[in-house]
C-alpha positions in Angstrom: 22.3 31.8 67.9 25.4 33.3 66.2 25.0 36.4 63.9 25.4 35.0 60.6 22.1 32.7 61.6 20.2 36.0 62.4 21.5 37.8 59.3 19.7 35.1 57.2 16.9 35.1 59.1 16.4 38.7 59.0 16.9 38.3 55.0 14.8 35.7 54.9 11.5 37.2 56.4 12.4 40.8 54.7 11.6 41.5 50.9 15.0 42.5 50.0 18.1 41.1 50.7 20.2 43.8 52.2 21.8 42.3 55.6 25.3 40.9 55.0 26.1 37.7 57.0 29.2 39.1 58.6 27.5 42.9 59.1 25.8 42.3 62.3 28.7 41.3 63.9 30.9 43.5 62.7 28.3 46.4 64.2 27.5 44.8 67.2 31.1 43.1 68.3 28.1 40.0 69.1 29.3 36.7 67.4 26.7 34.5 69.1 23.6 34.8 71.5 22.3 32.1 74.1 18.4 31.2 73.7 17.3 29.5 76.7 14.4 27.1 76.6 11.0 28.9 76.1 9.9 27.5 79.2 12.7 29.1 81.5 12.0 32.4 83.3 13.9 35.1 84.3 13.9 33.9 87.7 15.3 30.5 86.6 18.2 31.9 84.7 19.0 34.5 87.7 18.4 31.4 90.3 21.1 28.9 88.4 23.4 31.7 88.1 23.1 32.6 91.9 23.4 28.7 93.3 26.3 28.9 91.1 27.5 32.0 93.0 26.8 30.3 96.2 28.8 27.6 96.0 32.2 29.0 94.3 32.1 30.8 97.6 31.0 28.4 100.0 28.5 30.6 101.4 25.1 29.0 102.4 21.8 30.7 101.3 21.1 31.8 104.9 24.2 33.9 105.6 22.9 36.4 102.6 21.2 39.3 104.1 20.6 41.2 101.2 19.6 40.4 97.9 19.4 42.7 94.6 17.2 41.7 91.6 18.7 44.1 88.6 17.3 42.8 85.6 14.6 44.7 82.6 13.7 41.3 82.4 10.6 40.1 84.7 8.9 36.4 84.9 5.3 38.4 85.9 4.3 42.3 87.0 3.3 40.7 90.4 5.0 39.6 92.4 8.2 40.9 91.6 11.0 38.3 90.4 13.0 39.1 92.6 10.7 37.0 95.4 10.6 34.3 93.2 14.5 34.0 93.0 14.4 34.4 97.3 12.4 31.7 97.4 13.7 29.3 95.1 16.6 30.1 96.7 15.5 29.3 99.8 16.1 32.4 101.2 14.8 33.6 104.9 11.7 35.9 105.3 14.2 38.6 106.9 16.3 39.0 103.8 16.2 42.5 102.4 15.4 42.3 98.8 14.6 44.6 96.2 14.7 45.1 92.4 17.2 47.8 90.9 16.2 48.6 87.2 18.5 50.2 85.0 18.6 48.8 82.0 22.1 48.0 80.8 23.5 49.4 84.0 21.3 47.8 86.3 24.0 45.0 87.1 26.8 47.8 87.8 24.1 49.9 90.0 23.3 46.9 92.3 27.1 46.5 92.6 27.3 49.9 93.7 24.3 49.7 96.3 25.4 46.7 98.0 28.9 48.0 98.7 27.3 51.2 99.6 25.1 48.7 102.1 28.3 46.8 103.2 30.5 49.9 103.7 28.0 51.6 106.1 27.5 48.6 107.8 23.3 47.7 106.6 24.6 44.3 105.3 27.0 42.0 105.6 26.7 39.6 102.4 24.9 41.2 99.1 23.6 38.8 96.6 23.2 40.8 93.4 21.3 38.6 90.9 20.2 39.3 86.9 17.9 37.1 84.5 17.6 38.1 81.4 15.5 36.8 78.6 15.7 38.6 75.9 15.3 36.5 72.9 11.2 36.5 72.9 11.1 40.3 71.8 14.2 40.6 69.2 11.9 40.2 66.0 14.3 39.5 62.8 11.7 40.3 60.6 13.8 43.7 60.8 11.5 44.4 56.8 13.9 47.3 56.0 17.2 49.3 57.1 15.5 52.1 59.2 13.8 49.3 61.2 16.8 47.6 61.7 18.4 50.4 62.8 16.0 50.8 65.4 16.3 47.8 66.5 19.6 47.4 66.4 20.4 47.4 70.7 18.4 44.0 70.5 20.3 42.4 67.9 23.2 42.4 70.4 21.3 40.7 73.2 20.2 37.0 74.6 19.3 35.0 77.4 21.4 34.3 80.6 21.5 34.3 84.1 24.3 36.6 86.1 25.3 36.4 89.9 27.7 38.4 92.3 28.3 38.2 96.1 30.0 40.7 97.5 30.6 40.8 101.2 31.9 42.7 104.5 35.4 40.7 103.7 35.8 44.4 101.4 36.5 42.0 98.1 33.8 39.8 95.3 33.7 36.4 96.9 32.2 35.7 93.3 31.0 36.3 90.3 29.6 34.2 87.6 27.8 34.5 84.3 26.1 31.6 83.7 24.6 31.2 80.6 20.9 28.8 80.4 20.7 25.8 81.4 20.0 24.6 78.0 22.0 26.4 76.1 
């Protein structure tokens, strides 16, 4: 969805006509936002992105002994998405794996914790995985300027999928932003 599309649908739903087309992007520095499907998860965006990861590097599922979930974005309360992703993944039973939630610095947190891990030797190869799906809860129906400035973070926001593997090797083997599957 590029900004000028949510612009006019942010007029259109709103009694007056007071969002520019070329005013959201000039705030935001956001020209266009992926949607994925409406029945892809958090888990499936953070799952494509992470096979991605996995085979830019040639690693195999099994030699990742640590994986980090860092997403605000969640398939269910319970269980966390983060076992999802394990298991879709394939993942062994031994894997540590935990959710780091930071909002926008969640990502850059669970890059800092799994070198932390690697550095003092607790892992060897750190998966650090994001899904986020933001799209269901921007509402363009904005009404009037003090809601849209509210709501103005989720304006700059959409769906994708996010995957890092750094290992004891002391570099990123890689890291890919892979945007939905049916985008």
């Amino acid at each position: 969805m590029i900004s000028s599309e949510l612009s006019d649908e942010t007029n259109s739903k709103s009694s007056e006509h007071w969002l520019a087309a070329n005013v959201l992007e000039r705030l935001t520095g956001v020209a266009e936002r992926r949607v994925s499907d409406p029945e892809e998860h958090p888990s499936d965006l953070a799952t494509y992105a992470a096979d991605r990861a996995l085979a830019a590097c040639g690693l195999p599922p099994d030699q990742i002994d640590t994986i980090i979930f860092a997403s605000v974005s969640q398939n269910l309360w319970e269980p966390a998405t983060l076992n999802i992703v394990a298991i879709k993944l394939g993942l062994s039973s031994t894997t540590r794996a935990f959710d780091l939630t930071n909002a926008c610095n969640s990502f850059l947190d669970a890059l800092d914790v799994g070198s932390a891990l690697i550095e003092c030797s607790r892992a060897s190869n750190v998966l650090i995985v994001s899904g986020e799906k933001i799209t269901p809860f921007v509402d363009p129906a904005a009404g009037d300027y003090s809601t849209f400035r509210r709501r103005l973070a989720s304006y700059t926001l959409g769906d994708a999928g996010a995957a890092a593997i750094t290992s004891d090797s002391g570099s990123s083997l890689a890291t890919i932003d892979a945007p939905p599957a049916t985008a």
